[in-house]
N, C-alpha and C positions, 0 to 999 in steps of 0.2 A: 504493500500500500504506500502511495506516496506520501513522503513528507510534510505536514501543515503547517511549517514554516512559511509564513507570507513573504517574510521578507529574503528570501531566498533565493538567488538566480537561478534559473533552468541553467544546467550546463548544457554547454553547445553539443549537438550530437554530431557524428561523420556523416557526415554527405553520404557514403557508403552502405552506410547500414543503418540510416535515419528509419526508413519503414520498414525491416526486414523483421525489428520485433519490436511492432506495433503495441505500445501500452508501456515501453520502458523507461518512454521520457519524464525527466524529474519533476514534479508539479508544486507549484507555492502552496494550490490547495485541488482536493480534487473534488468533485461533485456530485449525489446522486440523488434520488429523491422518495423520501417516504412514501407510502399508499395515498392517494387523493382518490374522492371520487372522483376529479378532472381526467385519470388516468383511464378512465373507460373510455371515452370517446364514441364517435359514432352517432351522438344525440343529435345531430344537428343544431346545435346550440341550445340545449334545454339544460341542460345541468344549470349548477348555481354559480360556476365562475363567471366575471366581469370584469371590466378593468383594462388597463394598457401594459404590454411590457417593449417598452424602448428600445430598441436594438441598433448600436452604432457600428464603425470601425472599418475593418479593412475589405476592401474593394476586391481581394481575391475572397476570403470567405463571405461577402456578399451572398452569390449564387447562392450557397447552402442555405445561408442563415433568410433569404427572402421566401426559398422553395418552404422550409420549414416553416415560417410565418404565416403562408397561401394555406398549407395542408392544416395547420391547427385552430387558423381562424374557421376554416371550415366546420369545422366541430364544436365549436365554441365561439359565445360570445366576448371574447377579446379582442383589442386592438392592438394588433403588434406592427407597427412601423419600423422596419430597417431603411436604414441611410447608411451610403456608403462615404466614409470620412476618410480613411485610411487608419491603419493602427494607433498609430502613434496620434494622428489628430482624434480620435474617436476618446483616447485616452485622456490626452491634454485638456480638448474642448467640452466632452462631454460627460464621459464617463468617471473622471476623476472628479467633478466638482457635482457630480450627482445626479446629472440630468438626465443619463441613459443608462438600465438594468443591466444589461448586456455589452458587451465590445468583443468584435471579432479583430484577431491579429495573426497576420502571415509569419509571426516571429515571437519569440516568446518575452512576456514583456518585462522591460529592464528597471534596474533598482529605480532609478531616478521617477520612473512612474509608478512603481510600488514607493517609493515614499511621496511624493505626491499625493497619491491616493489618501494615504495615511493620515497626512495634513490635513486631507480635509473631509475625516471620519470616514473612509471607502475603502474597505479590506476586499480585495480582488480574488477570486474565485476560480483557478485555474482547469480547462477541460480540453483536452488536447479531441478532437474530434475525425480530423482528415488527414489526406496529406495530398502534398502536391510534384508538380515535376515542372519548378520554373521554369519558364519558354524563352529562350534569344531567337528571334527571329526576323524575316528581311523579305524585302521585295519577291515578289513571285519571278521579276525580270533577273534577279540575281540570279546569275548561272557559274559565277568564279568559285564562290564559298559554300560549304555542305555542312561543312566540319569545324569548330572552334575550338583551341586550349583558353584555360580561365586565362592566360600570360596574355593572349591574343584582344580575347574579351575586355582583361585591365587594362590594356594598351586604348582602346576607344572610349574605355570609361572612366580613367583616372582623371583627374586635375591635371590639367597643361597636356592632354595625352593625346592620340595622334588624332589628324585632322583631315588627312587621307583614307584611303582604302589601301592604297600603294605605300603610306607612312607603315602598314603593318606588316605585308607583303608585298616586293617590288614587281610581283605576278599579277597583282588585282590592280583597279580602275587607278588611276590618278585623277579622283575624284572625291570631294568633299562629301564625309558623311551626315545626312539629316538623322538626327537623333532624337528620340521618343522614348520615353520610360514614366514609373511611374511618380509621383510628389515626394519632398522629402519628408514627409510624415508619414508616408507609407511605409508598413512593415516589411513588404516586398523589394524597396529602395531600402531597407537598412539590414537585410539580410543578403541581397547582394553585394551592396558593399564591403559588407565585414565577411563573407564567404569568398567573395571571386576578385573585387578589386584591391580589397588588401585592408587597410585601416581605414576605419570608421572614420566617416568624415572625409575621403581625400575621393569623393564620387564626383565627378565633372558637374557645373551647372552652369551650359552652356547647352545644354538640353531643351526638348519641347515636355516641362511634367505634366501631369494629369494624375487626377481621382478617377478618371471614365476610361478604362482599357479599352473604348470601342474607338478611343481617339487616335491609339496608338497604331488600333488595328487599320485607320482608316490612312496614316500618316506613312503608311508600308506599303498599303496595298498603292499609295497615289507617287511614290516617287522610289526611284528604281535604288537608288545609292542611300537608300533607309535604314534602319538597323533600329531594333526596340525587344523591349522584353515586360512580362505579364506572367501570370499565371495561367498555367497549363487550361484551364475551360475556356478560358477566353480564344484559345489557337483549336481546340478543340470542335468549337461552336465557325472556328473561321477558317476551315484549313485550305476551302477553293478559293482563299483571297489571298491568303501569307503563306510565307515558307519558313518553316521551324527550321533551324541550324542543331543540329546534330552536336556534341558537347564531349570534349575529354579534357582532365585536370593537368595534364601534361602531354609532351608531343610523343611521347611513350606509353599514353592509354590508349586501349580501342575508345572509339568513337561511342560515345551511346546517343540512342533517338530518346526524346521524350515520348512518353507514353507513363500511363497507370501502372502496368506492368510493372516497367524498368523500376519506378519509383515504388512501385512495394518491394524490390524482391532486392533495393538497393544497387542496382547498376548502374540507374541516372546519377551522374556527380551532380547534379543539381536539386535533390529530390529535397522537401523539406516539409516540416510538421505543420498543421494548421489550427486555430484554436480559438473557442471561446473563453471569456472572461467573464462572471457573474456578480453583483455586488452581492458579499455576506445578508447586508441586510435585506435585500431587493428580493431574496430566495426567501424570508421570511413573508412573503408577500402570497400566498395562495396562486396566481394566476401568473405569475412567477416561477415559481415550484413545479406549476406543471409546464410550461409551458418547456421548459429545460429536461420535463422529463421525457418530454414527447420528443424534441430535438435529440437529445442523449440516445433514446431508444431506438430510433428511423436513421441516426447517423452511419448505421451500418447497412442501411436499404440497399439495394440494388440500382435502384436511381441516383445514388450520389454519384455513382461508378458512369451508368450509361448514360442518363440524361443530363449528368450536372459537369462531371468530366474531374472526377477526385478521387483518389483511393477513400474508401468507407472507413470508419471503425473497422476493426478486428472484434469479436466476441469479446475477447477479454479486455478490450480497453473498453466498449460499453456496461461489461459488467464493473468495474474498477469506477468509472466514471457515476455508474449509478449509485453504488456502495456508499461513497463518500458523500453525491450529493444528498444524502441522507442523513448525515452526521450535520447538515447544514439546514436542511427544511425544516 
């Protein structure tokens, strides 16, 4: 069982074997949920829950956490609104000063927003839920590149770093690269940086950012010398518009594709954890409680996989995740 230390960092997992076993990542807190009658469902909204639960944060766990919100309003009458903030803004702007129950993060969240939180009465509730297979991707007219090293990738995405195609290999374009990624409050901008560009903080911004990965999608598809990167549903949902690059941590690994696969069984060097955040007290809240429970529960669906484009839950990190949100409801 993990750790109830709040204040605790997730240690970083390997790229390698981040999904290979699903439910080992270290958690500040972990979540499950008492018996409700909310937990039957099926009523069409006749039961006695009511009430809103808030959901912010990061624009890759978006998909999950709106799909989740569609299926249990369905059943119930709650209001649950997702907004996609980014991680890091969902935390800052909203989550941390109370305003939102919930915050989704493509990255696990750091001391400086665990005490944050703390500042301002908000004990964060840790539920590691999916995972993904970060996407570098590029014009569909790009016919030079298939294959990148992270050295390759840091070289476009550093501070001061190349400004060519030909600055990286003198075989590709001698042409300036349009750049597209996501905000820097996003989790998926502060996990690539610290995974592939090197230290925190030294990520180029000389960039086109965005909250909306369909901008990115569209900033690819419309100019040939593009280069952007997103989480794996968004490439998923777009793949007759953009071409995903193929990914190795060195010019002496095989190449891996993204895919679901890769990133459960830990081949993708890019593969990483995905995860909700809950306020302590926000779980004592009935329509809260379930509503987490019903998310926790379905997180291992078959539809996160097919129609959402994420590695599910494993069994045992739904049962793990239920366990604990128990000790909190």
């Amino acid at each position: 069982m993990p750790d109830k230390q709040i204040g605790r960092r997730v240690d970083a997992v390997s790229r390698r074997k981040l999904l290979a076993a699903t439910g080992s990542i270290g958690a500040l807190a972990v979540a499950g949920c008492s018996e409700n009658e909310a937990s039957d469902g099926g009523d069409g909204g006749s039961d006695a829950l009511s009430g809103e639960v808030v959901v912010t944060g990061s624009s890759t766990v978006f998909p999950i956490s709106d799909r989740m919100a569609e299926e249990f309003m369905a059943e119930h009458d709650v209001n649950v609104p997702v907004d996609s903030t980014g991680s890091g803004g969902g935390f800052e702007n909203h989550f941390c000063p109370g305003d939102s129950d919930i915050n989704g993060a493509s990255r696990p969240i750091k001391d400086a927003e665990v005490a944050s939180c703390g500042d301002q009465g908000v004990t964060p509730v840790e539920f590691h839920v999916a995972g993904d297979a970060l996407t570098m991707a590029v014009s569909p007219e790009n016919d030079w590149v298939d294959c990148m090293t992270f050295d390759e990738m840091a070289q476009i995405w550093q501070e001061d770093g190349a400004e060519t195609w030909a600055d990286v290999d003198p075989d590709w374009p001698d042409e300036e690269f349009e750049l597209f990624g996501p905000d820097t409050t996003s989790g998926t901008f502060d996990w690539f940086t610290e995974n592939v560009v090197g230290e925190a903080g030294n990520h180029r911004d000389d960039y086109e950012p965005t909250e909306d990965d369909n901008i990115i999608i569209q900033g690819l598809e419309q100019n040939p010398y593009a280069i952007g990167y997103f989480g794996y549903a968004y490439y998923a949902e777009n793949q007759d518009r953009v071409k995903a690059l193929e990914v190795r941590e060195t010019a002496d690994d095989e190449c891996g594709e993204p895919s679901l696969q890769a990133a459960s069984d830990g081949t993708y060097p890019m593969a990483r954890p995905l995860f909700i955040y809950a306020s302590e007290d926000a779980i004592q809240r009935e329509e809260v409680a379930a509503f987490l429970e019903f998310y926790l529960e379905n997180a291992s669906a078959d539809f996160v996989a097919d129609e959402i484009g994420y590695v599910p839950s494993s069994d045992k990190m739904v049962e793990e995740n239920l366990a604990t949100l128990e000790e909190y409801a």
